[in-house]
C-alpha positions in Angstrom: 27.6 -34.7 45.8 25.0 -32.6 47.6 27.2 -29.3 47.6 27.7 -30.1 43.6 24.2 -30.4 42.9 23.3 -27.3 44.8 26.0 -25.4 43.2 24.4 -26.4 39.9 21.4 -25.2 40.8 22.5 -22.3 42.1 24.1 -21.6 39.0 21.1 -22.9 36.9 18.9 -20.5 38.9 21.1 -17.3 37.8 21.1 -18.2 34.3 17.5 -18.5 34.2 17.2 -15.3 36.3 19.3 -13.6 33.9 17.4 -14.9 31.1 14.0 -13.5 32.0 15.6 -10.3 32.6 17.0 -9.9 29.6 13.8 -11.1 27.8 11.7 -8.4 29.8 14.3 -5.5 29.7 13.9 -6.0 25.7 10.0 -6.3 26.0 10.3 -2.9 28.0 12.6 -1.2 25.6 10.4 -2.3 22.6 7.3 -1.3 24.3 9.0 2.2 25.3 10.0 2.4 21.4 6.2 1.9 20.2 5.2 4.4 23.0 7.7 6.7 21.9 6.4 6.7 18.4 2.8 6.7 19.6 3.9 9.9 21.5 5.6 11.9 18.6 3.5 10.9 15.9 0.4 11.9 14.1 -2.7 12.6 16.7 -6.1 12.3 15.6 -8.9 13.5 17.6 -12.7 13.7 16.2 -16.5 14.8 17.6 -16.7 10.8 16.7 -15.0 8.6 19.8 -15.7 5.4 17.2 -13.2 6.8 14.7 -10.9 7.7 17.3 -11.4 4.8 19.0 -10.6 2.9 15.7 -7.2 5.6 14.7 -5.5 4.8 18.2 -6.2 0.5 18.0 -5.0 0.9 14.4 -1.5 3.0 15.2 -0.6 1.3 18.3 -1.4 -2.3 16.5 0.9 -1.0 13.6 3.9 0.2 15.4 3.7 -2.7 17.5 4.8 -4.8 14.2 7.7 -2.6 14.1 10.8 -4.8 14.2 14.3 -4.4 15.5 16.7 -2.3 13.6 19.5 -4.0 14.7 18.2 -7.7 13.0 20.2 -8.9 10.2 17.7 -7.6 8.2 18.1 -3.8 9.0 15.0 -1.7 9.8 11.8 -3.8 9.1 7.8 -4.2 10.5 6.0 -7.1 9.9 4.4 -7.4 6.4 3.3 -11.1 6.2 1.7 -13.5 7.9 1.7 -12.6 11.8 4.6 -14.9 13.8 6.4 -15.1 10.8 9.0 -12.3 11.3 8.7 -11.4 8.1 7.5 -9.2 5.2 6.7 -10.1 1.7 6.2 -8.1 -1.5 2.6 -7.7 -1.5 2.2 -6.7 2.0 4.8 -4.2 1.9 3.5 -3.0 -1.3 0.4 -2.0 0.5 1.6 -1.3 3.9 4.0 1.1 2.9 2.1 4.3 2.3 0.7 4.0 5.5 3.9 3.2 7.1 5.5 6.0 6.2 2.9 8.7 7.5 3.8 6.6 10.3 7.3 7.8 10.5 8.7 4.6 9.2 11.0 6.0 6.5 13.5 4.5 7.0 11.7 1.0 7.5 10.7 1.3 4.0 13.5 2.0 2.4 15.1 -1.2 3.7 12.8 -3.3 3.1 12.4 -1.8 -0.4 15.8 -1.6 -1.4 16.1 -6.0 0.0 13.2 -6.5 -2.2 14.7 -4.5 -5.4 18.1 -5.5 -5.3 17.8 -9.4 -5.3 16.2 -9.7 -8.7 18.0 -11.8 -10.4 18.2 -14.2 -13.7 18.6 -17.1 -12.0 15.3 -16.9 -10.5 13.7 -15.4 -13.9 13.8 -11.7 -12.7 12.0 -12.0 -9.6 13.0 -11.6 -6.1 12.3 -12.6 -2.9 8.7 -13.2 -2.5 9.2 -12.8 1.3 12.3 -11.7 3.3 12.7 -12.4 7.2 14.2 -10.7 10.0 17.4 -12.7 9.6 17.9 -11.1 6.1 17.0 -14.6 4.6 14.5 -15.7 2.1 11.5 -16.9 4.0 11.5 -20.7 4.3 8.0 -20.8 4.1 8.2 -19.3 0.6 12.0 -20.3 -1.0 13.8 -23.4 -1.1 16.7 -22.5 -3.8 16.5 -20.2 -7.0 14.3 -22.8 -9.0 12.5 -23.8 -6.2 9.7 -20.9 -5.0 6.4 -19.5 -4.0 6.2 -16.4 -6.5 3.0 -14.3 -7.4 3.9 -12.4 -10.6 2.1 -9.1 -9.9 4.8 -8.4 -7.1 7.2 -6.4 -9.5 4.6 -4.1 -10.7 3.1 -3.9 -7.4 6.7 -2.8 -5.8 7.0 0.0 -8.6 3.9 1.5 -8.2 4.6 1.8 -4.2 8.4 2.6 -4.3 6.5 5.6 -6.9 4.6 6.8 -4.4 6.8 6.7 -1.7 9.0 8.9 -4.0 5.7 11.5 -3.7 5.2 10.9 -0.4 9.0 11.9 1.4 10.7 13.1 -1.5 13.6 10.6 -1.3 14.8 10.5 -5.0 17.4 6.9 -3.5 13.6 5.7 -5.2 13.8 7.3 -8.3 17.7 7.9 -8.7 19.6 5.2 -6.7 20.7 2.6 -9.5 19.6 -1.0 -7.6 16.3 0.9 -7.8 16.1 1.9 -12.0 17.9 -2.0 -12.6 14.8 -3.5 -10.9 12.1 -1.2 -12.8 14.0 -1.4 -15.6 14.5 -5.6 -15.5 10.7 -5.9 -14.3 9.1 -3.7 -17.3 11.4 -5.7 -20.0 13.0 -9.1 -19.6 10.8 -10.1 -16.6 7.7 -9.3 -19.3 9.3 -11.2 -22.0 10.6 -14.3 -19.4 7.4 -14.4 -18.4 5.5 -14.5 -21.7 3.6 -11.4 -20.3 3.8 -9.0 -23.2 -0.2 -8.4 -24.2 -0.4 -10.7 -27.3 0.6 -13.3 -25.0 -1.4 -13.0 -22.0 -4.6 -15.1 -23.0 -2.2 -17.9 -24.9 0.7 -18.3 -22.6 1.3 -21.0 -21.0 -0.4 -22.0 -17.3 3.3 -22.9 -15.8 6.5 -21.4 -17.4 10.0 -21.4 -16.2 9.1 -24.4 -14.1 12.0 -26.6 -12.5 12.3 -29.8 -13.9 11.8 -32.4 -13.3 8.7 -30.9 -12.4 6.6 -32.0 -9.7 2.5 -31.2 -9.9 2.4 -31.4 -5.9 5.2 -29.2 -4.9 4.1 -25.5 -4.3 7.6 -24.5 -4.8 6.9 -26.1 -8.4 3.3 -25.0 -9.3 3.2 -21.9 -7.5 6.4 -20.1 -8.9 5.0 -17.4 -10.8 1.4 -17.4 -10.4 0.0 -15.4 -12.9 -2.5 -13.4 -10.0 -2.7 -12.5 -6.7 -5.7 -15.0 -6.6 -4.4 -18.3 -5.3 -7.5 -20.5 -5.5 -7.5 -21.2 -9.1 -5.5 -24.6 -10.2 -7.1 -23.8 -13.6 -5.6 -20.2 -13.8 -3.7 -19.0 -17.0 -4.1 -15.5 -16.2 -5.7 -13.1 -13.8 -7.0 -9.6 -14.0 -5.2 -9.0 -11.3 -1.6 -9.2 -13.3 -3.1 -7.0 -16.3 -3.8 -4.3 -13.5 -0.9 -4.4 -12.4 1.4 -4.3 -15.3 -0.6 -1.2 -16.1 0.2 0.4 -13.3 3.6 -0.7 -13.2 4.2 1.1 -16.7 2.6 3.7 -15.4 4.8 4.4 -12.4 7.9 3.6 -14.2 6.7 5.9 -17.0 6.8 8.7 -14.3 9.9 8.0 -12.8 11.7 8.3 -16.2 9.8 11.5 -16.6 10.9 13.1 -13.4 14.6 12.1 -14.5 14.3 14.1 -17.5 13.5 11.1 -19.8 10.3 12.5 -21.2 10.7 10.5 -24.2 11.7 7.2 -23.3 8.9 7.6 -20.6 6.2 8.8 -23.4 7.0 4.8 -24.6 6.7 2.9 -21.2 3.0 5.2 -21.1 1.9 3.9 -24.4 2.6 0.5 -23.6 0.4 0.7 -20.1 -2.4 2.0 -22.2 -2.2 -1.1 -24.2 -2.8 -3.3 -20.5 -5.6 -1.0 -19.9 -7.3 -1.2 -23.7 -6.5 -5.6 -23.3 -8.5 -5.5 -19.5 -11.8 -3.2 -21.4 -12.0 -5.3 -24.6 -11.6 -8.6 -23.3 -12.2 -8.6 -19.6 -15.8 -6.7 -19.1 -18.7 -8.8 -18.4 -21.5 -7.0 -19.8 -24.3 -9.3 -18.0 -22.7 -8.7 -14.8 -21.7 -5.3 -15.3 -18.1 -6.1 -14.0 -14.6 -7.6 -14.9 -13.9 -11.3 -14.5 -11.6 -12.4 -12.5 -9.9 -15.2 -14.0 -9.1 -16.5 -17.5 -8.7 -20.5 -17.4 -6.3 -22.8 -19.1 -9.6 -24.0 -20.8 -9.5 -20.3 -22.3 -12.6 -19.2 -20.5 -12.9 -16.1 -18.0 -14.6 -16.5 -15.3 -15.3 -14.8 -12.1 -13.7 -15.2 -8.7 -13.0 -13.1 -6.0 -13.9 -9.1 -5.7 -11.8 -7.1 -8.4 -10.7 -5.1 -5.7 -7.0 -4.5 -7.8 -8.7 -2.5 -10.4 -9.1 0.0 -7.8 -5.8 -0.5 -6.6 -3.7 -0.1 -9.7 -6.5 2.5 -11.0 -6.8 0.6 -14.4 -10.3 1.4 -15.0 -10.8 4.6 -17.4 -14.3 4.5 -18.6 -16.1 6.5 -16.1 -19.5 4.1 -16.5 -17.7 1.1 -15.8 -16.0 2.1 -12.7 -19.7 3.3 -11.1 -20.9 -0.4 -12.0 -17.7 -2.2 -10.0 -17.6 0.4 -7.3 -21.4 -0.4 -6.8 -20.5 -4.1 -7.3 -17.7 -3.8 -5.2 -19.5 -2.5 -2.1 -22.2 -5.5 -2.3 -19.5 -8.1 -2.0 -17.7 -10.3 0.7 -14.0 -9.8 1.2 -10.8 -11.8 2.4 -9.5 -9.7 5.1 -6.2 -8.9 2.9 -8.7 -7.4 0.5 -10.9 -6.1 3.3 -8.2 -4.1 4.4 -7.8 -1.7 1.3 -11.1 -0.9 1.1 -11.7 2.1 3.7 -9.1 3.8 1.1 -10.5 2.8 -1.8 -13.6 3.5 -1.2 -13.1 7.3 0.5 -10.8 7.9 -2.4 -14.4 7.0 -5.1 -17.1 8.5 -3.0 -18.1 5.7 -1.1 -18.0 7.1 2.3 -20.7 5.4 4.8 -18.9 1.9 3.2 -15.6 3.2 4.1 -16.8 4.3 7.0 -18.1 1.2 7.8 -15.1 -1.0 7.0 -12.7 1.1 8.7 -14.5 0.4 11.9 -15.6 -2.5 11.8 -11.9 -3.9 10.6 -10.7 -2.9 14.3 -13.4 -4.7 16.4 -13.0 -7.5 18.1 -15.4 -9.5 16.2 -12.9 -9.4 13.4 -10.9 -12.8 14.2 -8.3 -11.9 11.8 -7.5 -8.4 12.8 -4.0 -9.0 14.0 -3.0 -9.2 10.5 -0.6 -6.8 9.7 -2.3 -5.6 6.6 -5.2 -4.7 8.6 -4.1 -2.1 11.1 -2.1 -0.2 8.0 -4.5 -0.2 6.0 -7.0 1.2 8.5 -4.2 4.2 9.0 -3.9 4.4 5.2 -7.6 4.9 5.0 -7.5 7.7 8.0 -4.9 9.8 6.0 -5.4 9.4 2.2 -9.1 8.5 2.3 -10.7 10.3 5.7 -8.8 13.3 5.5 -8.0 12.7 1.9 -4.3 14.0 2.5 -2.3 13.5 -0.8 1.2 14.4 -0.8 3.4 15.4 -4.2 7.1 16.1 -3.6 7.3 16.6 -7.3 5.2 19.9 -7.1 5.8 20.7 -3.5 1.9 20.1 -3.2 0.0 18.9 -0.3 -3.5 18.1 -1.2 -6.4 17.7 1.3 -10.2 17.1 1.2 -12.8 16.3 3.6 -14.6 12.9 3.4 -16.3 13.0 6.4 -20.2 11.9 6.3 -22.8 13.3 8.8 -21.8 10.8 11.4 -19.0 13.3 12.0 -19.2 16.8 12.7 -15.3 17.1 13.1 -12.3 15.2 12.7 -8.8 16.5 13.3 -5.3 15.0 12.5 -2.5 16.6 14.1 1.6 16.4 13.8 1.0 15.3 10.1 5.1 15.1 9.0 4.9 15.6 5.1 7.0 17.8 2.9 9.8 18.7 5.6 6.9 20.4 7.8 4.5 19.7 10.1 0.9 20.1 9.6 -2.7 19.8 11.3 -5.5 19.3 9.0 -8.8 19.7 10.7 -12.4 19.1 8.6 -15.7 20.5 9.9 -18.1 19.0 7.9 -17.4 18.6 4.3 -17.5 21.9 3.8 -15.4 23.7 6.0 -11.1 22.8 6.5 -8.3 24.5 8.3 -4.9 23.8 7.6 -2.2 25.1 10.0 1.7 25.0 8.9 3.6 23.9 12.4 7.0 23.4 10.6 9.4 25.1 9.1 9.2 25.2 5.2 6.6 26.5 3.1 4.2 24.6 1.0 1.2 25.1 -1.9 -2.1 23.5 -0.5 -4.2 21.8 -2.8 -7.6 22.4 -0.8 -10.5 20.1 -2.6 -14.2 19.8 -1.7 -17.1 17.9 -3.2 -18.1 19.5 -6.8 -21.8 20.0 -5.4 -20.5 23.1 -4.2 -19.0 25.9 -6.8 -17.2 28.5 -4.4 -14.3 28.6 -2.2 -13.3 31.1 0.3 -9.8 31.5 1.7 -9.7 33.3 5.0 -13.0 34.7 4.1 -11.9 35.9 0.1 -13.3 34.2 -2.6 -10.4 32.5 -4.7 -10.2 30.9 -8.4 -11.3 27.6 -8.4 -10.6 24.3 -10.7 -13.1 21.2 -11.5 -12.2 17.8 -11.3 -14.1 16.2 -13.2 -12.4 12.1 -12.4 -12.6 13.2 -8.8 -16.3 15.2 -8.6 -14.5 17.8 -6.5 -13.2 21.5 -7.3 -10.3 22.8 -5.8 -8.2 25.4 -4.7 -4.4 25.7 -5.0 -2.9 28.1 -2.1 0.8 29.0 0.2 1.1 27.8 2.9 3.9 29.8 5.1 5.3 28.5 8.3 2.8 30.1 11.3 0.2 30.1 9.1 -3.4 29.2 9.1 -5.6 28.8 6.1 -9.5 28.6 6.5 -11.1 27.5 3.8 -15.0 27.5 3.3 -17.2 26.0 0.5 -20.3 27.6 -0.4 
């Protein structure tokens, strides 16, 4: 008896041994994988140790979400909420852009491509709110077709990103591949019409549509599938600013897709439609005595404010130039969710609000932020670093890389080196806001789109003064230039 139960233990002893190994040979490999990425990817180096202090937390806590491409699911990163092994539609949605200057191509397209090809009728034309790494609809979220968590901007929200992904590596499987077009084209038409969305119906539609019956009041999977808003707090909600933004944009996005496919026409209609969303959210939204949109409109058919109206920013559905000065300013006086928190250092670079971006894009990464292992906030913090910092903006469709400095006088410098866009390899550095050099590492040639703040009204290219172009929407003027492989440009405002 004793020899048997040392033999078992013996035995029990190697399996357990064997075990941990394993489990700390794939913690190593994993680790090595984020390493390696950390290693080849973009490098940014500034006069300021904050902001490079705040760049390397942000990349390494964003690769580290980076999931195994072997899972059932194929190639994913974490997009939801953290232990989850998962990613949702909203996350994604804003995730994404950063992702891929990450390198995660080919993470995105997955996770897109799950997200656009499970639309279906049965569940009213929407997807999976949230996949996990077992290529399953998230418990937490899905119980059967009728049964669901669902927030209706999603669809809109997945257009507009899958769009500018498109811009961003030039994959056209976004703007050509079939599953792609049948979940635009399902979203902007009988997902609308399913869910009573078109604009005459937005302030009379009903609170809860397509519901499961028998229907049960204390169910999420029964009151929360198809919430018309992002905004989960109100019981009383019939529609939400939020969804009109988003529409708008999703129009929008689609319009241009159609366009870039040689559907001029068709996508001349989708346009004319978004403008509609935008004209609905001026006329009926605005709240003059506040000077900025409501948030909410109740099933007691009264609007009323809520949270920060952070999506008009996001889906850029606010044209009248007054307006959008009054949220911005409202917007950088408020208190933020740290989902919402998260877009801001973009949002705010992209509209002129620099020492607030600044701001939030550091203070996001301290410590003092208890909820900075969210996965939203590390991308977002990239995303504000590329598109907002160093104001990169990347067009595939015009084989145009635009860059602008955004840096305020807390910065002398800031570089960002082994930027992968347009088949090349670049490194943008800013001096100032005055003063950028651009160097073309790779191996194709691009235009450069070279943009400084309109307080200044000439632009020198290696020391020659070149034509120059106002932008009015964006208070810059810029400069449109080749970029040849070897090169440097040197540009200089005055």
């Amino acid at each position: 008896m004793k020899t048997l139960r040392l033999a078992f233990y013996l035995f029990s002893l190697i399996i357990v041994t064997a075990l941990v190994s394993c489990s700390s040979s794939s913690d190593k490999k994993n680790k090595t994988n984020v390493e390696q990425q950390e290693e080849k990817g973009m490098i940014f180096t500034s006069s300021d140790s904050t902001l490079v202090r705040s760049f390397n937390w942000a990349k390494h806590k964003a690769l580290s979400y980076v999931g195994d491409s072997n899972d059932p699911s194929g190639p994913w990163y974490e997009a939801a909420l953290p232990q989850r092994e998962a990613f949702c539609m909203r996350d994604v949605s804003h995730q994404c852009i950063a992702a891929e200057y990450l390198g995660l191509h080919e993470q995105n397209l997955n996770m897109m491509r799950l997200f656009v090809k499970n639309i279906s009728e049965s569940k009213d034309w929407c997807s999976y709110w949230e996949i996990n790494r077992y290529n399953k609809p998230a418990p937490e979220d899905y119980r059967n077709d009728k049964e669901f968590w669902y927030n209706l901007p999603a669809n809109f929200d997945v257009i507009q990103a899958c769009y500018h992904l498109y811009l961003i590596s030039g994959d056209k499987t976004y703007i050509e591949d079939p599953v792609f077009l049948n979940f635009y084209e399902k979203s902007v038409n009988e997902y609308i019409d399913r869910w009573k969305l078109n604009v005459d119906q937005l302030l009379t539609r009903d609170a809860h549509i397509n519901e499961p019956q028998p229907y049960n009041p204390k169910d999420p999977f029964h009151y929360a599938r198809g919430i018309a808003s992002y905004i989960e707090s109100g019981g009383d909600l019939r529609m939400g600013y939020d969804l009109v933004a988003a529409i708008y944009a999703g129009l929008n996005s689609y319009a241009a897709i159609l366009d870039l496919n040689g559907k001029k026409e068709e996508g001349e209609k989708y346009r004319k439609r978004a403008v509609l969303y935008q004209k609905h959210l001026h006329d009926k939204w605005w709240d003059d005595s506040k000077r900025t949109y409501f948030a909410l409109y109740t099933t007691e058919n009264k609007f009323k404010h809520s949270e920060p109206v952070t999506f008009l920013l996001w889906f850029n559905a606010v044209s009248d130039r007054e307006r959008l000065a009054y949220v911005i300013e409202d917007l950088a006086k408020r208190q933020y969710n740290v989902e919402s928190t998260s877009y801001l250092p973009y949002m705010f670079y992209q509209h002129g609000i620099k020492d607030k971006a600044y701001y939030f894009m550091n203070a996001l990464t301290q410590k003092e932020n208890k909820r900075r292992d969210y996965p939203e906030v590390s991308y977002g913090v990239i995303h504000g670093f590329v598109e907002g910092l160093m104001g990169v903006e990347v067009d595939h469709s015009e084989n145009t890389v635009g860059v602008k400095s955004n840096l305020t006088e807390k910065t002398a410098w800031a570089k960002l080196d082994n930027l992968e866009v347009m088949s090349t390899v670049l490194s943008v550095k800013h001096s100032g806001d005055n003063s950028t050099v651009v160097e073309n590492k790779g191996k194709n040639s691009i235009k450069l789109r070279i943009g400084f703040d309109d307080k200044y009204n000439k632009i020198l290219i290696n020391g020659k003064v070149v034509s120059i172009v106002n932008d009015e929407d964006d208070h810059s003027v810029f400069c449109i230039v080749d970029c040849k492989p070897g090169e440097t440009v040197t540009a200089v405002a005055e």
